[in-house]
GULUM-227195 format. One line per 2 residues: number of its first residue (from 1); their letters; for each residue x, y, z of N, C-alpha, C, O. Coordinates in steps of 0.02 Angstrom, whole numbers, plus 32768, in hexadecimal, padded with zeros to 4 digits. Each point is the difference from the previous one (the first is absolute). Last residue first. Layout:
residues N
NUM) A) X:Y:Z:X:Y:Z:X:Y:Z:X:Y:Z  ...;
***
This chain:
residues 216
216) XX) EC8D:B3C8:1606:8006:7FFE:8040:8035:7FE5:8028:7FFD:8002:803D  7FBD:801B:7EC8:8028:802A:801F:8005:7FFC:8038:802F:8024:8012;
214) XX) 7F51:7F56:7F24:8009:7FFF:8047:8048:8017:8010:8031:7FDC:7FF8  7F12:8022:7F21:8039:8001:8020:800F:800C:8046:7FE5:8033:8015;
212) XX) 7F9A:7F6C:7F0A:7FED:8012:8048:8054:8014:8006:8031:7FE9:7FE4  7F54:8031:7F25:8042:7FC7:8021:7FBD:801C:8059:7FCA:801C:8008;
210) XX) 7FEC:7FDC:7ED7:7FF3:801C:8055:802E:7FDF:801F:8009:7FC4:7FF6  805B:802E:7F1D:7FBE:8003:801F:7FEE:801C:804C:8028:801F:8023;
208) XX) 8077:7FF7:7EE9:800C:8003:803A:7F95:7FEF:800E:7FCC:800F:7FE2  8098:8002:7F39:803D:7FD0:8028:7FEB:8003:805D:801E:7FDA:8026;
206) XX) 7F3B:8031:7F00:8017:801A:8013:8035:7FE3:8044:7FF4:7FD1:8027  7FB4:7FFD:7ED3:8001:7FE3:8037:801A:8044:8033:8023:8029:7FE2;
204) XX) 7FE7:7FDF:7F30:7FE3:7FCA:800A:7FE3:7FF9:8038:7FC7:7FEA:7FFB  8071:8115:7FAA:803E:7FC4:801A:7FBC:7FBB:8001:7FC7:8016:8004;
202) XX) 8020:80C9:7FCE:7FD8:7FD0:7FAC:8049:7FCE:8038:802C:7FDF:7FE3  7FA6:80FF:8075:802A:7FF3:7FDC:8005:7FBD:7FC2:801A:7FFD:7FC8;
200) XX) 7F3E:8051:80E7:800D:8046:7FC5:8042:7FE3:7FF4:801C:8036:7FF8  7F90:7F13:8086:7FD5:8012:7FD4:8019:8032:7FD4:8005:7FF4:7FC3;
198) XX) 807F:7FCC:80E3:8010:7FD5:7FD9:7FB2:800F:7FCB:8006:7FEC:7FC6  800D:809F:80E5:803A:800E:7FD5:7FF9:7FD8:7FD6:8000:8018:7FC8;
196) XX) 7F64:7FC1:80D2:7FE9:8037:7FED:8045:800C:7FC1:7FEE:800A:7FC6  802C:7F3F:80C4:7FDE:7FF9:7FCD:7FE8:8053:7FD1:8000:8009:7FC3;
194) XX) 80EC:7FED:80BE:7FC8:7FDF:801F:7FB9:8000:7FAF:8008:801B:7FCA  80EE:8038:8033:800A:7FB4:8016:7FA4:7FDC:802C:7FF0:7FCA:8019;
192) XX) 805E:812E:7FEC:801F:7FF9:7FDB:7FF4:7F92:800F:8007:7FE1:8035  7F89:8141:7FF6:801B:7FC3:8005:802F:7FC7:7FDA:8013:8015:7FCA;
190) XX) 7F77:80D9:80B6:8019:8002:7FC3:8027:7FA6:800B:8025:7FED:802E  7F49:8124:801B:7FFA:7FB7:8022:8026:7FDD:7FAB:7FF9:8017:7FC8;
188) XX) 7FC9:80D9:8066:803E:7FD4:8036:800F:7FB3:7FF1:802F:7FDD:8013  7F29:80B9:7F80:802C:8010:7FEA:803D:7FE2:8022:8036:7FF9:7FE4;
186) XX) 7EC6:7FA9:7FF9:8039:8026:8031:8031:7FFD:7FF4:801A:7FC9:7FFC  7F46:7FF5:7F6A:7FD8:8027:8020:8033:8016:803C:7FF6:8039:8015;
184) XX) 8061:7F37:7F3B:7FE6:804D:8001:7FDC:801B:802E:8008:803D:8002  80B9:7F0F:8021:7FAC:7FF9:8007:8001:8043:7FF4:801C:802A:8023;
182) XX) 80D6:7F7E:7F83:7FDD:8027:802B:7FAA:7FE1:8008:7FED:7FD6:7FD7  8103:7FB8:7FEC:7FCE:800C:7FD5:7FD5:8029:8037:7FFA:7FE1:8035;
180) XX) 8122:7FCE:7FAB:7FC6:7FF5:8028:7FCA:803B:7FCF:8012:8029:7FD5  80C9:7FBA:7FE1:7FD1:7FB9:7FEE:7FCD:7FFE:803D:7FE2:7FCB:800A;
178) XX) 80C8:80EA:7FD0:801A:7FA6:8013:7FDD:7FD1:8011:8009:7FCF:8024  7FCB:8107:7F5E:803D:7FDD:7FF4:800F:7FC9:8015:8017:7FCF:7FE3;
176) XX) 7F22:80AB:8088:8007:7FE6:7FD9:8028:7FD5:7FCF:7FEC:7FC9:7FED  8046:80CF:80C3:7FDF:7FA5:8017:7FED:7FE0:7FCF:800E:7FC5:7FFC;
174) XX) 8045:8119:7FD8:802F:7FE7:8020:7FE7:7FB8:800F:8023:7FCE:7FF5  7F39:80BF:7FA4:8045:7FEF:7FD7:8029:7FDC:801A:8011:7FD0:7FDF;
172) XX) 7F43:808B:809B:8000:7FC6:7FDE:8022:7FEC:7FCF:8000:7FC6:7FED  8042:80F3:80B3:7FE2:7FC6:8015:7FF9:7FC9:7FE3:801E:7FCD:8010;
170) XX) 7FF1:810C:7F80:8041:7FE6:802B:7FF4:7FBD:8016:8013:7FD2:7FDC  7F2D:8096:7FF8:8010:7FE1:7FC5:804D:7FEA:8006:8012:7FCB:7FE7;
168) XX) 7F65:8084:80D0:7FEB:7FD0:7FDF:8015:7FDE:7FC7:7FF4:7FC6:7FF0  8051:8123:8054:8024:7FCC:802C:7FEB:7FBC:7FF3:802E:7FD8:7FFA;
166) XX) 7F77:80D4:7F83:803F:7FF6:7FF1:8018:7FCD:801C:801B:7FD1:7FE3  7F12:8083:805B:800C:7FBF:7FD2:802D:8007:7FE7:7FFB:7FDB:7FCF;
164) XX) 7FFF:80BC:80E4:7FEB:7FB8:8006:8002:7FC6:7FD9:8011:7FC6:800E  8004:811A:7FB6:8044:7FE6:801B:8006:7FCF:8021:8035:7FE2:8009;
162) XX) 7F0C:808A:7F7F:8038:7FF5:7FD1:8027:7FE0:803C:8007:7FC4:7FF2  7F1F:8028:8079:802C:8025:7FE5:8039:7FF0:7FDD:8020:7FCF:8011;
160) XX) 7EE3:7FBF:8004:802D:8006:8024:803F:804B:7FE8:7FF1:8022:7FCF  7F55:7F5F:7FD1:7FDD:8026:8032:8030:8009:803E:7FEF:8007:803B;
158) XX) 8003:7F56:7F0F:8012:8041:7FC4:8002:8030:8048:8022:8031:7FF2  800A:7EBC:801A:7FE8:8035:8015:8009:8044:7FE1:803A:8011:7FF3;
156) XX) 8019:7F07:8013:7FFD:8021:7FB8:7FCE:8039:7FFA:7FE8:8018:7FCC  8045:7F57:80FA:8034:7FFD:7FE3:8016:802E:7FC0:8038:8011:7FED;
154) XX) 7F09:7FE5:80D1:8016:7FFB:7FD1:803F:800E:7FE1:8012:803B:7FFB  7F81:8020:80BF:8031:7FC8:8017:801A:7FD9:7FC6:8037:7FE5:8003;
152) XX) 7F30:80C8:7FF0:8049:801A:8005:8023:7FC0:7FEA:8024:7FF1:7FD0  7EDE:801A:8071:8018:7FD7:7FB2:8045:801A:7FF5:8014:7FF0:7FC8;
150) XX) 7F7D:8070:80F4:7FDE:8021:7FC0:802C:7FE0:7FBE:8013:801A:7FCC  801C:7FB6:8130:801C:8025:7FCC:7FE3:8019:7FC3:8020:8023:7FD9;
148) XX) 7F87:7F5C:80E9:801C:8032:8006:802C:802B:7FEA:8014:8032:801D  7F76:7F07:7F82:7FCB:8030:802C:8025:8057:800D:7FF1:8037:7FEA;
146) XX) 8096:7F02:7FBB:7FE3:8019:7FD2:7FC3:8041:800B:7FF2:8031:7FDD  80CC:7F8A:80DA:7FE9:7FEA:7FCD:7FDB:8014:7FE3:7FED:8035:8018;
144) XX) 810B:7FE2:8056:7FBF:8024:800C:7FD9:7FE6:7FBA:8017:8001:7FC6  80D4:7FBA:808F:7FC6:7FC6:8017:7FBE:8044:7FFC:7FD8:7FFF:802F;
142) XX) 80EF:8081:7FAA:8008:7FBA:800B:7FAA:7FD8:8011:7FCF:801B:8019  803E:80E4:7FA0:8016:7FD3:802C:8003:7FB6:7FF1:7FD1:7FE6:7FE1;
140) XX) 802E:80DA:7F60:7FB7:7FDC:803B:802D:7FEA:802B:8036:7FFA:7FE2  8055:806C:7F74:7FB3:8012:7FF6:7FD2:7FEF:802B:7FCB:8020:8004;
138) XX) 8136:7FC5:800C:7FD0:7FD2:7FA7:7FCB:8014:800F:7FD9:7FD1:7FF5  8109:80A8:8083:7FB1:7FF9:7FEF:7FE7:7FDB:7FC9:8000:8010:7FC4;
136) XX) 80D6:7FC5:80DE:7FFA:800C:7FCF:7F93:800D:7FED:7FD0:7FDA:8008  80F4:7FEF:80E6:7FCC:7FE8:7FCD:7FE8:8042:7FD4:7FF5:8036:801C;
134) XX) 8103:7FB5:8069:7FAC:8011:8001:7FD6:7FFC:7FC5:800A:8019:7FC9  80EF:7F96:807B:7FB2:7FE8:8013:7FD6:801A:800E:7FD8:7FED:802A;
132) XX) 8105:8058:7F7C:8009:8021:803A:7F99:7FC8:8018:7FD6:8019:8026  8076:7FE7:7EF9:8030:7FF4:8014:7FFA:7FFB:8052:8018:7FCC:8018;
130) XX) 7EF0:8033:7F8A:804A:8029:7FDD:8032:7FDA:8038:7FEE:7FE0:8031  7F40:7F93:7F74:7FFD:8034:8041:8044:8025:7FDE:8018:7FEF:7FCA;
128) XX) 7F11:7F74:7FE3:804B:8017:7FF8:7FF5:8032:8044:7FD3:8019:8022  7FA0:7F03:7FD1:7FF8:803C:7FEB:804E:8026:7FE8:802F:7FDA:7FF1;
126) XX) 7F15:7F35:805C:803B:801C:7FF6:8002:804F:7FDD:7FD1:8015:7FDE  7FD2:7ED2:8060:7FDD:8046:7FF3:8041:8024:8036:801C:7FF0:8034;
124) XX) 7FCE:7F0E:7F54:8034:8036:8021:7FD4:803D:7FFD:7FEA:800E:7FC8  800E:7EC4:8010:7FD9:8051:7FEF:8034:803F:8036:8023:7FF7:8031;
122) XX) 7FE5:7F04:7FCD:800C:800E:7FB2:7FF3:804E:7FFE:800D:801F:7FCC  7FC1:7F2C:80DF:8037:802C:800C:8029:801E:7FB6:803C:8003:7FF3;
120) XX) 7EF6:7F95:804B:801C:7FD1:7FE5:8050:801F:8006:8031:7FE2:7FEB  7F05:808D:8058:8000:7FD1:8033:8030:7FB3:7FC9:7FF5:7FC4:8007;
118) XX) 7FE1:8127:7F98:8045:8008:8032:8001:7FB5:8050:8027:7FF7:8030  7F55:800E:7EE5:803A:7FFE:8005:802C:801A:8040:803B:7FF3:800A;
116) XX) 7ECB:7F8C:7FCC:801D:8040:8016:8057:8001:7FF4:801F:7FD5:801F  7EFF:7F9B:7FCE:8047:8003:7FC8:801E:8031:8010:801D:801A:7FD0;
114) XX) 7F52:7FA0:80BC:8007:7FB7:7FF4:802C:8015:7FCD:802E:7FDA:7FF0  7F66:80D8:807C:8018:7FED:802A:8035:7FBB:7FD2:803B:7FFE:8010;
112) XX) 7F54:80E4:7F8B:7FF7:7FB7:8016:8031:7FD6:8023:8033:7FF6:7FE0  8018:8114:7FF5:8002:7FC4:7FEA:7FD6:7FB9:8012:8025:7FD5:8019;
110) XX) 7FC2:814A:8014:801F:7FC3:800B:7FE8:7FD1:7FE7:7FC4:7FF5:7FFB  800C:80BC:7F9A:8026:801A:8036:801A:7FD8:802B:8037:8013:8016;
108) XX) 7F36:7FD4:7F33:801D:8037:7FD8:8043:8012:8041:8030:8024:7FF6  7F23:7F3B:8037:8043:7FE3:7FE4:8022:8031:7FDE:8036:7FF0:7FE8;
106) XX) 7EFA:801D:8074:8033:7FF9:802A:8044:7FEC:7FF0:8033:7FF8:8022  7F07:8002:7F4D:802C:8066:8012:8018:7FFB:8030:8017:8036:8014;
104) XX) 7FA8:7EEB:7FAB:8006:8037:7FBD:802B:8044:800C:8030:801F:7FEA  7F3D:7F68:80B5:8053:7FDB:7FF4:8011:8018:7FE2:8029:8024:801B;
102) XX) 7F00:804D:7FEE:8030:8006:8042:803B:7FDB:8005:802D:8016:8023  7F45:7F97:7F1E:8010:804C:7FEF:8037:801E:8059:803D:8008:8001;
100) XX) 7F56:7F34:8005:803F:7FF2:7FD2:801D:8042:7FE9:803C:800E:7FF7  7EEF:7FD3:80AA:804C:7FF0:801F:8044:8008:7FCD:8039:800D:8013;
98) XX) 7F04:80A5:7FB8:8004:7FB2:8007:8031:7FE9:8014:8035:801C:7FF2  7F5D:80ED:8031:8040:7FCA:7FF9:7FF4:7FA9:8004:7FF5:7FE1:8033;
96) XX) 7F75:80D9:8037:7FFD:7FDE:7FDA:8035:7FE1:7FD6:7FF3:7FC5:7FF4  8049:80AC:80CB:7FCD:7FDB:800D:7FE0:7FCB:7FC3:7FFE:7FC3:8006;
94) XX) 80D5:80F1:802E:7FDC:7FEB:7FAD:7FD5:7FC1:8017:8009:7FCE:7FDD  807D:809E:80D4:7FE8:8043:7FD1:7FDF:7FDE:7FD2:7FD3:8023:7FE9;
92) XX) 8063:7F28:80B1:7FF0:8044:8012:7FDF:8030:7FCE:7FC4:8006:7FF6  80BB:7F54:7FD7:7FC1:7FF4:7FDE:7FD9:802E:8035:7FC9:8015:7FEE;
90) XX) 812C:800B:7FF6:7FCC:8000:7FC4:7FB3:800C:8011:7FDA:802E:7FF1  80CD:7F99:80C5:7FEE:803B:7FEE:7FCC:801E:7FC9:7FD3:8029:8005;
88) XX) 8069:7EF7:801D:7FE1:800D:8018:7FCE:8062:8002:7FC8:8019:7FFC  8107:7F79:7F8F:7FBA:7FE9:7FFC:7FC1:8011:8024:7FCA:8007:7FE3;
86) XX) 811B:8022:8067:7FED:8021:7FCD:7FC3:801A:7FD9:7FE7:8036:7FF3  8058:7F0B:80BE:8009:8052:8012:7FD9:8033:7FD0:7FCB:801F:8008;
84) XX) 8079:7F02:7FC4:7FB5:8004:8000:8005:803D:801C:7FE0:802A:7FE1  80F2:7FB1:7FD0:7FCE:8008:7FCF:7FBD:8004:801B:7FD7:8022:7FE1;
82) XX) 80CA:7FDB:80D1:7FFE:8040:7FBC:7FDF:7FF6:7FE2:7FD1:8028:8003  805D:7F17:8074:7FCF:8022:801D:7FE2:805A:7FDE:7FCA:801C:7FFB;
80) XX) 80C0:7F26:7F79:7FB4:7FEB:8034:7FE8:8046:8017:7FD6:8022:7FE3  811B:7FF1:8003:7FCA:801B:7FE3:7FBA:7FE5:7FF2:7FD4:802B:7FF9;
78) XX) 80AE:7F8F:80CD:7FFC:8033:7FF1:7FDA:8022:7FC7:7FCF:8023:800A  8056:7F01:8004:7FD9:8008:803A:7FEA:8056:7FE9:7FCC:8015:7FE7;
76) XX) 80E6:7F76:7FA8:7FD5:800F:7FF0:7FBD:7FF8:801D:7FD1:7FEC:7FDD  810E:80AA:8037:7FEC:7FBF:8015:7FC0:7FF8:7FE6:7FDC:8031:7FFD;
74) XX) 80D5:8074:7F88:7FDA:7FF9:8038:7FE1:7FC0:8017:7FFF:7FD8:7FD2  80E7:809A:7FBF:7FCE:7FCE:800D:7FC5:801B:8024:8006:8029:802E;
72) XX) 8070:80A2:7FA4:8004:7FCA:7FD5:7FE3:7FC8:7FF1:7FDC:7FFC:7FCE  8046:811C:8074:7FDA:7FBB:8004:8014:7FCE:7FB8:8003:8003:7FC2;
70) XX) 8063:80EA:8059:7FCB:8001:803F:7FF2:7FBE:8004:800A:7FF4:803B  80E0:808C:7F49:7FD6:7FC7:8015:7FCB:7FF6:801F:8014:7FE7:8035;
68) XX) 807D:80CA:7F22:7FEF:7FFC:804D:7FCB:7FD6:8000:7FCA:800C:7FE4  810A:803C:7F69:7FB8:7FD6:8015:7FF1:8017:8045:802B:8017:8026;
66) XX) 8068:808A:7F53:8016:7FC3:8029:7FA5:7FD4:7FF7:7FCA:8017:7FED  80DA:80C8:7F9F:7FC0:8004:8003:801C:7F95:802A:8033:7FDE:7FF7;
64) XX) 807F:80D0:7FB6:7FD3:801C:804C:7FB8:7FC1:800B:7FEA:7FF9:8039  805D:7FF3:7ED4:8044:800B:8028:7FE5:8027:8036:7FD9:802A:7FE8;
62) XX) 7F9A:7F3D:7F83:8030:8038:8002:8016:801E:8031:7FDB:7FFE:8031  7FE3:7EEE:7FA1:7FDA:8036:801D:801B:804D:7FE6:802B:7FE8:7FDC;
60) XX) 8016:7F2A:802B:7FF0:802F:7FBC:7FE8:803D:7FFE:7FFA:802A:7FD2  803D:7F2F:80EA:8032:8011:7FD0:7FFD:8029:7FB2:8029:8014:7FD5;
58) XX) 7F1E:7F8A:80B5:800F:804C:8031:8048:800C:7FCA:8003:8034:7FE0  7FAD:7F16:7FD9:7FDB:8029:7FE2:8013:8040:8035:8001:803A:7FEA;
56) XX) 8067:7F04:8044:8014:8014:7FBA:7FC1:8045:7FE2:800A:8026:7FD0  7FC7:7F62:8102:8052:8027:8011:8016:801F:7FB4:801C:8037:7FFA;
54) XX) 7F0A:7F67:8017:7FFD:8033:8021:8049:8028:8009:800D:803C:8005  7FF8:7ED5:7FAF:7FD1:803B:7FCE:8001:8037:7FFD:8010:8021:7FCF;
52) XX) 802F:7F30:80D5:8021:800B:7FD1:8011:8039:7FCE:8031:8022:7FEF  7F1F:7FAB:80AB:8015:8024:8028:8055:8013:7FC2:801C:8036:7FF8;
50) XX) 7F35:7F2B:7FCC:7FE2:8038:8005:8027:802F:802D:7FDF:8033:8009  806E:7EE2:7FF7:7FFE:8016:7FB9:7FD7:8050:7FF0:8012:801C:7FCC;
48) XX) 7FE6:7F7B:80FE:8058:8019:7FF2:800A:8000:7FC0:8035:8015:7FEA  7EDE:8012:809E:802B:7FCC:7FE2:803C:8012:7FE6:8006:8039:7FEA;
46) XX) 7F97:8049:80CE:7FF5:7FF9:7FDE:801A:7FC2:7FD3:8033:7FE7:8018  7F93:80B8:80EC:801E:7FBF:7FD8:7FE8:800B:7FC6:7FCD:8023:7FFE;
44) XX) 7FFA:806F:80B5:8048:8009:7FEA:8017:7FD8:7FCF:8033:800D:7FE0  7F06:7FC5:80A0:7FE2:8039:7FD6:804C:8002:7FD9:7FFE:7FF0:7FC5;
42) XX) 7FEC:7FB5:80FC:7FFC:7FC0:7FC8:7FF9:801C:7FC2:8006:7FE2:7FCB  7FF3:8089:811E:803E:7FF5:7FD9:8006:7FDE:7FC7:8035:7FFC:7FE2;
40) XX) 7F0A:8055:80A1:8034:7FDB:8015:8041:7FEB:8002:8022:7FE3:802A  7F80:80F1:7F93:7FC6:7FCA:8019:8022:7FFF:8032:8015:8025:802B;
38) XX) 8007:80A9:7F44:8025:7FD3:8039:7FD0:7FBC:8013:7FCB:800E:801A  802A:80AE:7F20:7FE9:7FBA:800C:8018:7FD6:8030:8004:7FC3:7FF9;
36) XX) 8055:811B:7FE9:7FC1:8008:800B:7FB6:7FCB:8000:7FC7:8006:8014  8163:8030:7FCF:7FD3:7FDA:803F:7FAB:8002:8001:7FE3:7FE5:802F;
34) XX) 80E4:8001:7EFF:7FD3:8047:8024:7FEA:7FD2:8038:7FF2:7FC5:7FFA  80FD:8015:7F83:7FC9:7FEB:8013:7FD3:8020:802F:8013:8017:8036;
32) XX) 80B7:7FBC:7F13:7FEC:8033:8030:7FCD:7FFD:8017:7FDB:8017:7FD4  80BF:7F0F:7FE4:7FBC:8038:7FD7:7FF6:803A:8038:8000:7FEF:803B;
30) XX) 807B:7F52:7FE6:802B:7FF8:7FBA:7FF0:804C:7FCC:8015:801C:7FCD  7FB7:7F73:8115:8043:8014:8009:8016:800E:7FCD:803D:8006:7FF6;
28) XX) 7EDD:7FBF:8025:801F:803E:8030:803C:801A:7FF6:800F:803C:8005  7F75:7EFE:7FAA:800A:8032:7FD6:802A:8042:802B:8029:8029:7FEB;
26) XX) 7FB0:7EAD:802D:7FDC:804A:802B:801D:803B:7FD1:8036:7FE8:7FED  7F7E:7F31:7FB8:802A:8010:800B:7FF4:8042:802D:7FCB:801F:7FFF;
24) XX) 7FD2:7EE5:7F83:7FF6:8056:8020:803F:8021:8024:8023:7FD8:801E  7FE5:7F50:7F2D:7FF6:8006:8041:7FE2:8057:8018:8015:8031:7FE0;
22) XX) 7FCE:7F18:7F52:8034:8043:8007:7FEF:7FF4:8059:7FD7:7FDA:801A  7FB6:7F78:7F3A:800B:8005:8055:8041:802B:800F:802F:7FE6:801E;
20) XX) 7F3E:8004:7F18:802B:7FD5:7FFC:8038:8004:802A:803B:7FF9:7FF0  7EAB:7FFF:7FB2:802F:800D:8053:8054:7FF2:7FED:800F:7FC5:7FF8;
18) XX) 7F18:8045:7F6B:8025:7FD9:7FF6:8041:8022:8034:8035:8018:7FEB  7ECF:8019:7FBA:8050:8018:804A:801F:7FB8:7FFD:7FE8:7FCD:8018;
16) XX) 7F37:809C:7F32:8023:7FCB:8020:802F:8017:803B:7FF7:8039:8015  7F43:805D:7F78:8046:7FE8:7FF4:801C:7FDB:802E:8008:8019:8037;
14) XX) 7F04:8034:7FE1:7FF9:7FD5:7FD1:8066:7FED:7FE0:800D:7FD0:7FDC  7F97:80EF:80AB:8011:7FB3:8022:7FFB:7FC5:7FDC:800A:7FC9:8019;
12) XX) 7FF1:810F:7F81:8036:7FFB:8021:7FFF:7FD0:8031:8035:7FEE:8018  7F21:8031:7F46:8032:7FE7:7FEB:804E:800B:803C:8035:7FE3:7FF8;
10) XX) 7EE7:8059:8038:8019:7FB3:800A:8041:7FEE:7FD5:8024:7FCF:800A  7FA5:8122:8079:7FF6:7FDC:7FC6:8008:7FB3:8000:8028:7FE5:8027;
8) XX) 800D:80C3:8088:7FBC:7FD3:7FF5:7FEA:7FE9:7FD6:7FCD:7FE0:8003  80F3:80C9:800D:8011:7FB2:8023:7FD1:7FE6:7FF8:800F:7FCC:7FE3;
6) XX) 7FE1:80D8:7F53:8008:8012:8051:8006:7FB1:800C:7FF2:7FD1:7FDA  8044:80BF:7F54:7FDD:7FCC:800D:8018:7FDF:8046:8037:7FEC:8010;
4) XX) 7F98:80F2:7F36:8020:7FE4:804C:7FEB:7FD8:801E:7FCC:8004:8020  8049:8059:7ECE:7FD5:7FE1:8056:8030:7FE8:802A:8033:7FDE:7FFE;
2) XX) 8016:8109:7F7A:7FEE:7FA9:7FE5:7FD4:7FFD:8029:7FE6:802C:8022  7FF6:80C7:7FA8:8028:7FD7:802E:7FF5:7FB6:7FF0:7FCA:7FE7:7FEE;
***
């Protein structure tokens, strides 16, 4: 397997953002959309250059087969609180664990707070569903992590079923084409315009940064 070179790397905060102020957009009306990230609502948004994407790549899709939307922005209060969440959990089970090694493997699952792509509204975790919206098996659940999947959640996971990683490969073909770039370690998660992309793609700069957004 290549390396997998996780959000905590420095070379991925080490790429510039050169912001070049897309607006967020609500997705609802454009994307089939799962309720199971109901927040607030802020979750629905994406940059209108990443929602672009999503419409041309469901367009490639084969014929019955649709996107189904779970999360998009998140605030970046919010994943703050996920990543130490997470973290925390870690250093629970792995006491001895050095703080950098516990950032290290928190990041196989959520993103550091300060380069996080879905707190720049650049990131989409996502799945297929059939004609009629029922979700499609890729092998693990949505948001299930490395602990509770036995390393599934992997993208390039051997420990799954033929018809799971069929659907995975439907999937990344289709987002792939239109220029968004997956995180191996979760098969959902997939971006387009934030540093993590502007690194696996050799772009200069990445176009989107942490936005805020106010829905109230």
């Amino acid at each position: 397997m290549s390396e997998i070179i996780l959000m905590s790397d420095a070379r991925v905060a080490a790429i510039p953002v050169e912001e070049c102020g897309e607006p967020l957009v609500d997705v609802s009306d454009a994307l089939l959309v799962d309720d199971r990230k109901n927040d607030s609502g802020a979750e629905l948004h994406l940059r209108q250059g990443v929602l672009d994407r999503l419409l041309e790549a469901e367009a490639r899709l084969p014929d019955g087969l649709r996107l189904l939307f779970v999360e998009g922005y998140r605030p970046p209060a919010l994943q703050r609180r996920y990543f130490e969440g997470y973290g925390d959990e870690l250093r629970a089970a792995n006491p001895d664990w050095s703080a950098d090694r516990i950032r290290s493997a928190a990041s196989r699952y959520v993103s550091p707070p300060e380069i996080a792509p879905h707190s720049a509204g650049a990131a989409v975790d996502l799945t297929l569903a059939d004609a009629d919206g029922r979700e499609l098996d890729l092998g693990t659940p949505m948001n299930a992590n490395p602990e509770q999947s036995e390393g599934a959640c992997y993208t390039g996971a051997g420990n799954i079923a033929a018809e799971a990683r069929a659907n995975r490969a439907v999937l990344g073909r289709a987002l792939g084409a239109v220029g968004l770039v997956n995180y191996p370690t979760e098969w959902w998660h997939w971006s387009y315009g934030d540093r993590y992309w502007a690194l696996m793609t050799g772009a200069p700069a990445a176009l989107y940064g942490p936005k805020d957004l106010d829905i109230s």
